[in-house]
N, C-alpha and C positions, 0 to 999 in steps of 0.2 A: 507526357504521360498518356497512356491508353484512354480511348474516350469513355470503355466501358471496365476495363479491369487490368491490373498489373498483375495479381496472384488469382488463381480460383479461392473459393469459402473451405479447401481441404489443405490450401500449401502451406500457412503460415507457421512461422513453431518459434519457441522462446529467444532463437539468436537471431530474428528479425527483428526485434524488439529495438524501438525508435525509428523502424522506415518508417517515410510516408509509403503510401500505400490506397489504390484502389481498387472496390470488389463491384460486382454485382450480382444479382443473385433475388430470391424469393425469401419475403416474410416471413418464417416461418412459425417464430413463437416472438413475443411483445410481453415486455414484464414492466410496470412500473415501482421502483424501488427509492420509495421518498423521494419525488422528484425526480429522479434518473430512470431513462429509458435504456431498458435492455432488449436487444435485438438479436435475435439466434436469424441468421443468414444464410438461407440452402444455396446451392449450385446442385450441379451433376457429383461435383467432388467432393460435398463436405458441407459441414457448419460453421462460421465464424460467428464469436460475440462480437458487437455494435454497442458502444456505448455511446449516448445524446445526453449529454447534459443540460441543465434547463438556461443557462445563461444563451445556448445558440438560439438564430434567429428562427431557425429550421425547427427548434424543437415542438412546437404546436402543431406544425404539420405529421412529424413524426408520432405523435400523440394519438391525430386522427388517422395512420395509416394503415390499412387493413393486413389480419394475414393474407398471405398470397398476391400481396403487389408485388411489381417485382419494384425494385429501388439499384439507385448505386449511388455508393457512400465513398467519401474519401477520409483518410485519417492517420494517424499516426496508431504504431502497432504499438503495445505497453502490454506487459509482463504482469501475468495476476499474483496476487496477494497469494500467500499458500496456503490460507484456507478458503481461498474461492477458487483454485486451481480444479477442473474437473476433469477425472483421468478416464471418463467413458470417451472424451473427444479426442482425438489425435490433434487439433487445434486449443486443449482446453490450458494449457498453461498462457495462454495470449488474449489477451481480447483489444478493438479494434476501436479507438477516441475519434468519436466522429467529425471534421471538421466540413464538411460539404455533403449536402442529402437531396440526393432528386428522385423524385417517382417514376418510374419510366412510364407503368402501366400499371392504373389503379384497379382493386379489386371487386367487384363485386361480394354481397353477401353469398356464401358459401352453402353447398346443399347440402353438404357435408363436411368434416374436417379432414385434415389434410397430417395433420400434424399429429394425428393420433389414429391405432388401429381400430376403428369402431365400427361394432356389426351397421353394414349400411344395405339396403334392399341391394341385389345386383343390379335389376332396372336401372337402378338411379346412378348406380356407380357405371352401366355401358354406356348410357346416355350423356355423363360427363365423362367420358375415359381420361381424357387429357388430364382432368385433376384425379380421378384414379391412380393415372400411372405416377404423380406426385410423389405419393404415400411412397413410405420408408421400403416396406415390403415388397408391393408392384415395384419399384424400381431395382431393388435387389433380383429379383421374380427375370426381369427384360435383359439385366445386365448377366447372368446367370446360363441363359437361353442363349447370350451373345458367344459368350466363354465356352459353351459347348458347342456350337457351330465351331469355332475356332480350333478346337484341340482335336476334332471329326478333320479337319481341312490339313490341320498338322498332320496328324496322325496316317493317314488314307495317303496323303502325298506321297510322305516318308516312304511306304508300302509298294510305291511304283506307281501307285494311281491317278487318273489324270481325270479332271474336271470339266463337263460337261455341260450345255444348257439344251433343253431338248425343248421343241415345240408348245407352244399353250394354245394355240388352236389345231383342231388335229378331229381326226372322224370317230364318230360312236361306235360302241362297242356294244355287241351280243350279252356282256357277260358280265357278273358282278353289278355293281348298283346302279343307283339310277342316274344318266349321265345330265349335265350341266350344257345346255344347248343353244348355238350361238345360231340367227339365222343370217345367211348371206346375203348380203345385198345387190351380188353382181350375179347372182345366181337364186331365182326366186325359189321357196316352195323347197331348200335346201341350205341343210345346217352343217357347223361344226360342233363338236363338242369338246369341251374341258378335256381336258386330261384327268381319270381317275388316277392314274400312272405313270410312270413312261417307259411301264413294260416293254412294249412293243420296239420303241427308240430303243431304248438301252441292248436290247438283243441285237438290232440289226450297226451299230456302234460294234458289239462283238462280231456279227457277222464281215462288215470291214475292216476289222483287222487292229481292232486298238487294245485288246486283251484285260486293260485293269478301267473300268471306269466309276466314277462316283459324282454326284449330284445332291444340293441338299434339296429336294425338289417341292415345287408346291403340287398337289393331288385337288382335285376337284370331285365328291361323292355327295349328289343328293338324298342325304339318309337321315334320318331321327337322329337327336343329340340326347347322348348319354354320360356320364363323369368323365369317362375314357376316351373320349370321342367327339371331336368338334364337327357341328353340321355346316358343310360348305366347302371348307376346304382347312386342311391340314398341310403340314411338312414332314418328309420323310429323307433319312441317308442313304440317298436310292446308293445301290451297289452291285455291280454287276462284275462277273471274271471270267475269262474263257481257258481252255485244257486245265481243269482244274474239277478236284473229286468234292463230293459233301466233306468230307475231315478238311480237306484246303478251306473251302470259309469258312467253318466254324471255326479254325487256326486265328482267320483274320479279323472275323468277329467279336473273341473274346479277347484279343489284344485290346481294340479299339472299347469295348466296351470297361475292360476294366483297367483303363485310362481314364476315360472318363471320370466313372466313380471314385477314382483313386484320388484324380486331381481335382474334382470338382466336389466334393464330397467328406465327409470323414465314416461312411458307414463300412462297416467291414462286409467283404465279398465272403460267405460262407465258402466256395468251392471254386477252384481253378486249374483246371480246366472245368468247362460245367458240365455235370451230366446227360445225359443223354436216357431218355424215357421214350420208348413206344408209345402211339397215340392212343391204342386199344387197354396198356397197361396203365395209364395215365387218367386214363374214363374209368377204370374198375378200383384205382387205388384211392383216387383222389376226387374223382366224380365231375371231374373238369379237364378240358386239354389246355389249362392256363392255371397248374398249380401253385398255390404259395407253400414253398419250402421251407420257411424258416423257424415250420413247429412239423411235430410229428401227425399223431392220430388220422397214421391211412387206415381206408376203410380195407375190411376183410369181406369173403365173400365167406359165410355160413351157411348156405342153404344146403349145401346134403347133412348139415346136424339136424336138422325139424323134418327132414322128410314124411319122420309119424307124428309129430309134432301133436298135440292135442289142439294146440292154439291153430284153430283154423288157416288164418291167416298166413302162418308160416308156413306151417304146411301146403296149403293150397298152391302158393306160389312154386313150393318146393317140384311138387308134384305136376305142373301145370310151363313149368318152362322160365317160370319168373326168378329171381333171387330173393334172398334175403341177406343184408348186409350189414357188420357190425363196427361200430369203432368204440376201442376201449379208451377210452380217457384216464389217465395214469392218475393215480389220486383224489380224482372228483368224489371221491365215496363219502368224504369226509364234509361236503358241501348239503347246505340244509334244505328240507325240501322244498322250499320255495324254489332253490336253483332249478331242480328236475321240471317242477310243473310250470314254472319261466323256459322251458326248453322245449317243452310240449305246446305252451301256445303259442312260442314261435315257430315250429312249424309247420300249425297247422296256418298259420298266415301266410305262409309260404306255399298252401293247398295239401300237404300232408293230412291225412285222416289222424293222425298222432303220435307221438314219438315214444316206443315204449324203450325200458332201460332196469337192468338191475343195479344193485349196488354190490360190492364185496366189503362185509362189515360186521366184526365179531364174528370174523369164523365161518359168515357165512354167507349166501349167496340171497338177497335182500331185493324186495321187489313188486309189481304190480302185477308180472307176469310169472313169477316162480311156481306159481300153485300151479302155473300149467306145464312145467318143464319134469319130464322125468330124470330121475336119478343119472342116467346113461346120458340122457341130453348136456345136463348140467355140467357134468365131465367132463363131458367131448368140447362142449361150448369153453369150460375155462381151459383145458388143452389149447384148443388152436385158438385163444384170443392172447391163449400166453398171460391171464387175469390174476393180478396176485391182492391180498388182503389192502383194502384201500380204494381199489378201481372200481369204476362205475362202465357197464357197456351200454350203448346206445343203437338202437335198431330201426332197419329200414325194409319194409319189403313192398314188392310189387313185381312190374314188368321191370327188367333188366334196366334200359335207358334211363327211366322214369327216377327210378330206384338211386341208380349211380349219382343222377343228378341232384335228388333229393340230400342225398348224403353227404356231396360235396358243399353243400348249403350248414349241412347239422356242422360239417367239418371247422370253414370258417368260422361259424357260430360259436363252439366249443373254444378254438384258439382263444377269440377277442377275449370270450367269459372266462377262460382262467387265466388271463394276461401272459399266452405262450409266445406272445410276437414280439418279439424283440423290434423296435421300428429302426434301429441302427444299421438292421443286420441286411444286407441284401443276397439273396439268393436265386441264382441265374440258373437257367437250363434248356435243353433243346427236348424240345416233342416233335419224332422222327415220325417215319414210316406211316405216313398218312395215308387214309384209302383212296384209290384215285377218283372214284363215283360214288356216290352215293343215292337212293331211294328218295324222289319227291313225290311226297305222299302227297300232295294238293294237287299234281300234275300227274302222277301215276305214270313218272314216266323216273329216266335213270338222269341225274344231273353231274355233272363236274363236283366233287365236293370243296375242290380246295383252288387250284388253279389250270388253267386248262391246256395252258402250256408250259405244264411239265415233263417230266421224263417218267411213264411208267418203269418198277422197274419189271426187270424181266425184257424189257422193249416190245417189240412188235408180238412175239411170240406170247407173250403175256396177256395184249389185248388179245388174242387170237384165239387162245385156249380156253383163258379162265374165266370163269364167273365174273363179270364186271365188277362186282362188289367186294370180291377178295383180293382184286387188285391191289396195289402199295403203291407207292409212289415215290420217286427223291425228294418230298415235300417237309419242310420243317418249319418250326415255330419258333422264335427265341421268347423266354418266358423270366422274368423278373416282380418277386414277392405277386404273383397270382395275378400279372399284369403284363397281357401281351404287349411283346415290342412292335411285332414283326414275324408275315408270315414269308417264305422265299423255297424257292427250289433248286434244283437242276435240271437244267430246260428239255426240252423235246426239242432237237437239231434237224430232225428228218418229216419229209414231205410225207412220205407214207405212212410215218405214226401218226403225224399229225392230221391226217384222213381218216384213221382206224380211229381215234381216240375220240373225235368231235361226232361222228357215226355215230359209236354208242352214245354220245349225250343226245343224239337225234338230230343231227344238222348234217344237210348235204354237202355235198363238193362243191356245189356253187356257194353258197353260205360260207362255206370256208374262203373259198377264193376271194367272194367280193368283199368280205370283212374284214378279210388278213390280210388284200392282196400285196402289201410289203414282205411281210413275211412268208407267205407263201413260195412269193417271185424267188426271195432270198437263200431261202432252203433247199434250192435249184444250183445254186453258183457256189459250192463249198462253206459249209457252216458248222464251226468249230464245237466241241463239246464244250457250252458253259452252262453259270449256274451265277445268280444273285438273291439277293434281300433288301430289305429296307426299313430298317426302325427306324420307329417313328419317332421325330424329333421333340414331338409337345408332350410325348408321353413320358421318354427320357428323362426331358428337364422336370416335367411331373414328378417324376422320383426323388431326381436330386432336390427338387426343393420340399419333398415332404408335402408336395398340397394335393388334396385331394378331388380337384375339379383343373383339368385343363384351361379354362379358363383365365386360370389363376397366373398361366405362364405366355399366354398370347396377349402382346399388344394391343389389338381388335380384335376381340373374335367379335363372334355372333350371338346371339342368346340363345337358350334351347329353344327356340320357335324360328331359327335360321335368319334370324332379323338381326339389322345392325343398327341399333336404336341410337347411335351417335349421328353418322350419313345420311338414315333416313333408308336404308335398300332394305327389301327390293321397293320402289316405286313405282307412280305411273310414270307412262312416255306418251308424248305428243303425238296427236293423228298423222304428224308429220312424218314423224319417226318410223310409226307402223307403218305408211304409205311407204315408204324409202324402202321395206325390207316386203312386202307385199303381205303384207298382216293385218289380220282385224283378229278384235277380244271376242272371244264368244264367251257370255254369261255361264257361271258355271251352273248346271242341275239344279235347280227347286230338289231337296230330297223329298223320295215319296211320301205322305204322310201315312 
């Protein structure tokens, strides 16, 4: 017999009944039942009951054994009574006569339970992860994460695509966030850095000639950690294609994507093929380029109806260059005033001066701001809001951006409060035609808005004539319930855009050369028209599992303070260490007082 198990704690089932038989496995729940010890038995695979009855020699030890030792038992398998059969288990018609019990590895008191989901500080649960990943859920959470890498590796292959590992030490980059930096030791006083990406790789891969490539890759960004967003490093299905149009990936995209969901999943895909939203139309409807689709109440633009507006406010804006923007909420009319004025103080917590709103209700148009609307306003206003008996609108004015932005806030807000989100329902989409630069207001100068090598469109002609800011781009988002996946393009193949394009963000030819110089070189020796993306793998599995913190689906992350409180990183290193790499700490700044 096996020294440590014949079955896993998932394989056993009623026509086993009389093998000997042995398991191993963790503690997981201990009952004593008049003198009989019941033993609920984890693995990777399952539960088995353990039965110890008091005549064994073992049973006092079994008495004192902690949850979460691990044990292995031997015993004969025996067939439960039919009213102690439990049909949550896929093991529950069996339970297992102990006839040999050893401890392998005793427990400690527990800082937590294991065997049950209970709110526990996340400190204390990254700090113990190993007994984190235990728990019923984290393990569901890991093995879920697993299953969708696998059906990405299925799927992509199927597709022609061929698997890649590209570089983790590799040179800093100009662009995007702040890189993770390694310093050299055979070369003082010079670093590498992380990979945010493997942009770069994945291009010049297409530049030699391999046409379909895929990676699940790990990314390195030192940035602030947010719900969405792990600080350190993340995974993504990096993707990349060459002779191939924007409609070619999105094709490959929403295959892969709505395989996923389908198989990993029971939520239903609202739309398939998924649509497709302009980024300029997507900020004026929805007041975000990361919409959730799967309720109504886009916002309208109203401001030529207040142009005389008495309500200064509206009008001023009207009149002054700014909007005014409304969303009607289909039936809220019917909602008591507390709703309204719970609407208004959230948001002004959100920095709004106030959220005004009428009601449509007996007849009539009902409100804080009515007394100031004329007869003709009212009209026009229930015309283009399309407001029938019932509806309540809600209003936003200011500067344009500001505005949109706010709204997109009121928007989410309005869903949750009349429970319009279906959380089953998943709803996909692309946000297109991105502008290639945009306005840094802190720098006063023009920046890259999206990525910097991409493909304007128009091409060369386009940087050349127009307004850098009317620019577009091959650039797109893929967007899932108001939760970027993944932003990707269609590249810039040519040395000369790629001159004109980095110009306007204010970077010279040298700048380009010595930052790019693969790319550069490469752009020189025939380089194919492509285009890639890359969702992100933790955000994915985020969805499919319903949680709403990445956290929840990484193994190890980090905590939001980029600290990995299990390992102890980042720590000190040894004078030794710094000496080796030509380093000393310099104290950071006393702030001023």
């Amino acid at each position: 017999m096996h020294p440590f198990r014949t079955h896993t704690c998932g394989a056993l089932r009623k026509g086993d009944a009389g093998q000997s038989v042995r398991l191993s496995g963790w503690v997981h729940r201990k009952r004593d039942h008049g003198g009989v010890i019941f033993i609920d038995l984890r693995d990777h695979y399952g539960l088995t009951q353990i039965v110890v009855n008091p005549d064994q020699p073992f049973f006092a030890e079994a008495e004192k054994v902690r949850n979460e030792s691990v044990i292995t038992i031997t015993g004969v398998v025996t067939g439960r009574t039919p009213e102690t059969v439990n049909p949550n288990l896929p093991t529950g018609e069996i339970e297992v006569v102990a006839a040999e019990f050893l401890v392998e590895s005793a427990c400690d008191v527990l800082p937590f339970p294991v065997n049950q989901d209970l709110e526990t500080a996340e400190d204390v649960r990254l700090a113990h992860r190993f007994l984190d990943l235990r728990r019923e859920k984290m393990h569901r959470n890991i093995l879920l994460r697993s299953a969708a890498c696998a059906v990405a590796r299925d799927q992509l292959t199927s597709r022609g695509f061929t698997e890649f590992h590209t570089p983790i030490l590799t040179s800093s980059s100009p662009e995007g966030a702040r890189d993770y930096l390694v310093p050299s030791r055979l070369y003082p006083g010079q670093f590498y850095a992380l990979p945010q990406a493997p942009q770069q790789f994945k291009q010049l891969l297409m530049i030699s000639g391999f046409d379909r490539y895929f990676q699940i890759a790990p990314c390195f960004r030192d940035e602030d950690s947010r719900a969405d967003r792990s600080p350190g490093e993340f995974y993504q299905i990096d993707i990349e294609m060459s002779f191939i149009t924007q409609d070619d990936l999105f094709h490959e995209l929403e295959l892969l994507m709505v395989r996923l969901f389908k198989e990993l999943s029971n939520k239903r895909i609202l739309a398939d093929p998924f649509p497709r939203i302009p980024y300029r139309e997507a900020m004026e409807k929805y007041g975000v380029d990361k919409p959730d689709l799967r309720f109504g109440l886009e916002i309208v633009d109203c401001t030529s109806v207040f142009a005389g507006c008495e309500l200064k406010i509206f009008s001023g804006q009207a009149k002054s260059g700014g909007a005014v923007k409304v969303i009607n909420a289909k039936g809220a009319a019917a909602q008591p005033r507390k709703f309204f004025d719970d609407a208004e103080r959230w948001a002004k917590g959100e920095g709004a001066q106030g959220l005004a709103w009428v009601a449509f209700r007996e007849g009539a148009m009902r409100g804080p701001i009515v007394k100031f609307l004329s007869e003709g306003e009212k009209a026009e206003l229930t015309r283009v809001m399309g407001a029938e008996e019932g509806d309540a609108l809600f209003f936003g004015a200011g500067k344009r951006p500001e505005t949109n932005a706010l709204m997109g806030k009121v928007r989410g807000y309005l869903g949750r409060q009349l429970g319009l989100i279906d959380p089953n329902d998943c709803a996909f989409c692309w946000i297109v035609d991105f502008p290639m630069f945009e306005w840094n207001e802190d720098e006063k100068k023009i920046d890259f808005s999206h990525n910097p090598f991409s493909m304007p469109q128009g091409g060369l002609e386009a940087l050349e004539t127009m307004d850098p800011l009317d620019v577009l781009a091959f650039q797109y988002d893929i967007v899932c319930n108001g939760v970027e996946l993944s932003s990707g393009a269609i590249r810039n193949h040519r040395p000369d855009i790629m001159l004109k394009a980095f110009a306007i963000a204010g970077y010279d030819e040298h700048t380009v050369k010595s930052k790019f110089p693969a790319l550069w070189r490469a752009f020189h020796y025939g380089a194919p028209p492509h285009g890639g993306i890359a969702p992100g793998l933790d955000r994915i599995v985020m969805l499919l599992a319903d949680e709403p913190n990445l956290r929840e689906v990484i193994a190890f992350p980090l905590n939001q303070k980029a600290q990995d409180l299990l390992m102890g990183a980042p720590g000190e290193v040894t004078k030794k260490q710094l000496d080796e790499l030509s380093l000393r700490i310099v104290p950071p700044r006393e702030p001023k007082q």
